[in-house]
ROLUMNU-839332 format. One line per field, with one value per residue (C-alpha): residue in three letters; x, y, z. Coordinates in nm, 2 decimals, always signed. Each point is the difference from the previous one (the first is absolute). Layout:
BEGIN
res = c(ALA ...)
x = c(X ...)
y = c(Y ...)
z = c(Z ...)
***
This chain:
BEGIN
res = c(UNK UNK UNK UNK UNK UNK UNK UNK UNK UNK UNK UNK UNK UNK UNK UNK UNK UNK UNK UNK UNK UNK UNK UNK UNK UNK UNK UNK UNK UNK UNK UNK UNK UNK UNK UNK UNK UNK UNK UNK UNK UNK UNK UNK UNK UNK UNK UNK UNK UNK UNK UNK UNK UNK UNK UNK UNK UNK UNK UNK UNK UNK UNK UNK UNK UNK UNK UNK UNK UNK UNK UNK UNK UNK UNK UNK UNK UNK UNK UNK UNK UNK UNK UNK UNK UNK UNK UNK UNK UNK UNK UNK UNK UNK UNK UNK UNK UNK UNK UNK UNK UNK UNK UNK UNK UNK UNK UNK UNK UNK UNK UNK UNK UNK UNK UNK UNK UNK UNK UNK UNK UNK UNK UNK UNK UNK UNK UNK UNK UNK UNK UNK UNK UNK UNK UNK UNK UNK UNK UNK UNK UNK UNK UNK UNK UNK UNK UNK UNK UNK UNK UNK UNK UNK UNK UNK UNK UNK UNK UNK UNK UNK UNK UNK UNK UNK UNK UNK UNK UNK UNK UNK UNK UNK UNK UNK UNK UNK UNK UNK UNK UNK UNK UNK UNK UNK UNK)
x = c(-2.52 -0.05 +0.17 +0.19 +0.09 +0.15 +0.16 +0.19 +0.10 +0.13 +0.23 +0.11 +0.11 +0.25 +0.07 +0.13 +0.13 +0.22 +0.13 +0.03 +0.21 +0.20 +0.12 +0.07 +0.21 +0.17 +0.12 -0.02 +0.28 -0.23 +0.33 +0.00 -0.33 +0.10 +0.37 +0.18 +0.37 +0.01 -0.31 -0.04 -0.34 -0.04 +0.04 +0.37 +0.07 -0.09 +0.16 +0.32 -0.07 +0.00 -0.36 -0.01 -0.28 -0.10 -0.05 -0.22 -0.28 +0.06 -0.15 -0.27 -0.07 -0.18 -0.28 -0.11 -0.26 -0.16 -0.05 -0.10 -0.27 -0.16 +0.01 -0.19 -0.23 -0.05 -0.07 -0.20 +0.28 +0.04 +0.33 +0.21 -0.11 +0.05 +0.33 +0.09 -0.02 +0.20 +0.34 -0.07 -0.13 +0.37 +0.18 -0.18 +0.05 +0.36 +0.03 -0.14 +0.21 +0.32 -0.07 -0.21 +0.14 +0.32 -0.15 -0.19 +0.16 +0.41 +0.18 +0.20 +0.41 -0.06 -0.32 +0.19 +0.30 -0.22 -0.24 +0.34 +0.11 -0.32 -0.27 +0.21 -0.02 -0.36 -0.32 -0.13 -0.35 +0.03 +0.23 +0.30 +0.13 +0.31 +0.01 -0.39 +0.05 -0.36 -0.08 +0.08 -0.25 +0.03 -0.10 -0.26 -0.17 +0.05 -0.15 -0.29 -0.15 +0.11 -0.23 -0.25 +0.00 -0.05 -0.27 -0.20 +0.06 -0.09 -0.34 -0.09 +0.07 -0.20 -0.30 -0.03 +0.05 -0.30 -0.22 +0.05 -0.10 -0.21 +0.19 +0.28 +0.35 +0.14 +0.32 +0.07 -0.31 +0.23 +0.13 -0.30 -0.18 +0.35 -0.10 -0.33 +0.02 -0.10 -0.20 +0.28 +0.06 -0.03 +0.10)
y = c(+0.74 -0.20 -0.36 +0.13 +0.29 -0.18 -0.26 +0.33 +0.16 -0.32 -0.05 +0.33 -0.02 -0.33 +0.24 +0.26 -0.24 -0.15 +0.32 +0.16 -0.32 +0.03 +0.39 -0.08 -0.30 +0.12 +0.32 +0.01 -0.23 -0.24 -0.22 -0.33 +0.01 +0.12 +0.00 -0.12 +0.07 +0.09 +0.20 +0.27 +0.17 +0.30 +0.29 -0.18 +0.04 +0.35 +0.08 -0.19 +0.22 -0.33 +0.02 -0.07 +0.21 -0.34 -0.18 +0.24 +0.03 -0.43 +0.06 +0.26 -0.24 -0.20 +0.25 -0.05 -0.33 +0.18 +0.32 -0.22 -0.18 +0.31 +0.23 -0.30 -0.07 +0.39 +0.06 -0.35 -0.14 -0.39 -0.01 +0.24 -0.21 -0.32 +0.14 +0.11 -0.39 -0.12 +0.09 -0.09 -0.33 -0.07 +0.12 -0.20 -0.28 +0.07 +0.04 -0.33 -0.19 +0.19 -0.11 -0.29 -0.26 +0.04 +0.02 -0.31 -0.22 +0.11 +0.32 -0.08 +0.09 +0.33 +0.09 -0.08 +0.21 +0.27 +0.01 +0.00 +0.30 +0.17 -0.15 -0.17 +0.30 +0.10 -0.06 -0.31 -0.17 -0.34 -0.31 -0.10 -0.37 -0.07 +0.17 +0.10 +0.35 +0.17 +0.35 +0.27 +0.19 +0.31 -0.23 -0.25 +0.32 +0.13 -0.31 +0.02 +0.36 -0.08 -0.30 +0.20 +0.26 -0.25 -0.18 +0.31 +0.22 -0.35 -0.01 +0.31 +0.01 -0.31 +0.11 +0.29 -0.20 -0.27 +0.28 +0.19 -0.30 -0.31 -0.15 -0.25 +0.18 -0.23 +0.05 +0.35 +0.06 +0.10 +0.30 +0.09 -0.01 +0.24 +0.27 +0.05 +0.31 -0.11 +0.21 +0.23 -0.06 +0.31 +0.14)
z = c(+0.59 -0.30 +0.01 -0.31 +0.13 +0.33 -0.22 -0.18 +0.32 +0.10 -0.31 +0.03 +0.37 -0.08 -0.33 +0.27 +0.23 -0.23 -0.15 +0.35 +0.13 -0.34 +0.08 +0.36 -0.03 -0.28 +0.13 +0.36 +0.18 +0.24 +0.15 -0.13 -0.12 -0.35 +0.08 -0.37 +0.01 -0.35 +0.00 +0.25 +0.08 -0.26 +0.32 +0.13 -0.38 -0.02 +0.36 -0.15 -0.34 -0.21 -0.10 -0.33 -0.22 -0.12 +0.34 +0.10 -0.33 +0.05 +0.37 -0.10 -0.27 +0.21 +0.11 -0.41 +0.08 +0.27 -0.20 -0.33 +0.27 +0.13 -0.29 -0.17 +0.27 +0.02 -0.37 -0.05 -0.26 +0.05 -0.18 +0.18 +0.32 -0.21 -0.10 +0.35 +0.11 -0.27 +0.14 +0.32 -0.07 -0.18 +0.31 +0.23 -0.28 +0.01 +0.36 +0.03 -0.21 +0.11 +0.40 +0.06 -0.22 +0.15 +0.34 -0.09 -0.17 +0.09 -0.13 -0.32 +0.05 -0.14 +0.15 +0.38 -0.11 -0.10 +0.29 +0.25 -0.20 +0.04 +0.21 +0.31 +0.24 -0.06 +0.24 -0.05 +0.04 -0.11 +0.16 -0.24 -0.01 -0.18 -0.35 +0.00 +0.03 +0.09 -0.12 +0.23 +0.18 -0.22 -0.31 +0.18 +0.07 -0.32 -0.10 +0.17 -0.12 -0.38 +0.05 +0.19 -0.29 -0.26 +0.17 +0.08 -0.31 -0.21 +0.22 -0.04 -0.38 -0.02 +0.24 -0.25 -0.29 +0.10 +0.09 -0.31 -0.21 -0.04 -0.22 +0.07 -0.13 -0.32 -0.19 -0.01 +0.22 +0.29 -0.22 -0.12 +0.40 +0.08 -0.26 +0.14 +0.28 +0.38 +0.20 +0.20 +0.38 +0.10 +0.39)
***
């Protein structure tokens, strides 16, 4: 197998990973792991009959970046995998500003009254000293494959990107590299 090739499969595993750990926590009811008062796992809200249409094409929604990622790894077309790692990279951007500043530097007032509302009775994986308030485990987790998935989709887009081309990418050279079809990982 072609380093390439590996370097696809690779991306597309965290791809699945993530998506996979998306659907379960967000439907299946795992105890305090993704226990949120206000927000009960998508099968207690269908069991209670308060699944809402809307909530569950939100969840599903989720599955889209891993589909963009192999469909574009699949067909050879750059930009649907570029476009796959776009809204991934601002969740994890967003996850990471909403949780480790406050876990690093002190919880603002609202930030503490939200996460006692919400985040105080789930798992979690990090110490807590006085008002830094650590992501739970459900999000460090979370966390960790959106990082995963940016880190290996961006590798593999860039290990196809260098081999395809000798030259070095200048302004709008990125877009232009994108357009060009990659060989299809086939298997």
């Amino acid at each position: 197998m072609g380093a390439a090739k590996l370097q696809y499969r690779t991306a597309l595993g965290w791809q699945t990973a993530l998506a996979v750990y998306m659907q379960l926590i967000s439907w299946v009811p795992l105890g305090r792991w993704n226990y949120q008062p206000c927000c009960a796992p998508g099968l207690e809200q269908l069991r209670r009959g308060t699944l809402l249409a809307s909530d569950g094409l939100t969840a599903l929604a989720f599955l889209l970046p891993a589909a963009f990622f192999w469909l574009g790894a699949r067909r050879g077309w750059r930009w649907a995998m570029f476009l796959s790692l776009v809204p991934v990279g601002v969740w994890l951007g967003l996850q990471i500003w909403t949780w480790w500043p406050p876990y690093l530097f002190g919880a603002s007032e609202r930030w503490s009254g939200v996460y006692a509302r919400a985040f105080a009775e789930s798992t979690p994986i990090l110490p807590r000293w006085g008002n830094h308030l650590p992501p739970d485990a459900a999000h460090f987790v979370l966390q960790v494959l959106l990082l995963g998935t940016v880190a290996t989709g961006a590798m593999a887009l860039l290990r196809q990107t260098r081999g395809r081309s000798n030259q070095q990418p200048t302004s709008g050279g990125w877009f232009r590299l994108l357009r060009k079809k990659v060989p299809a990982a086939r298997g």
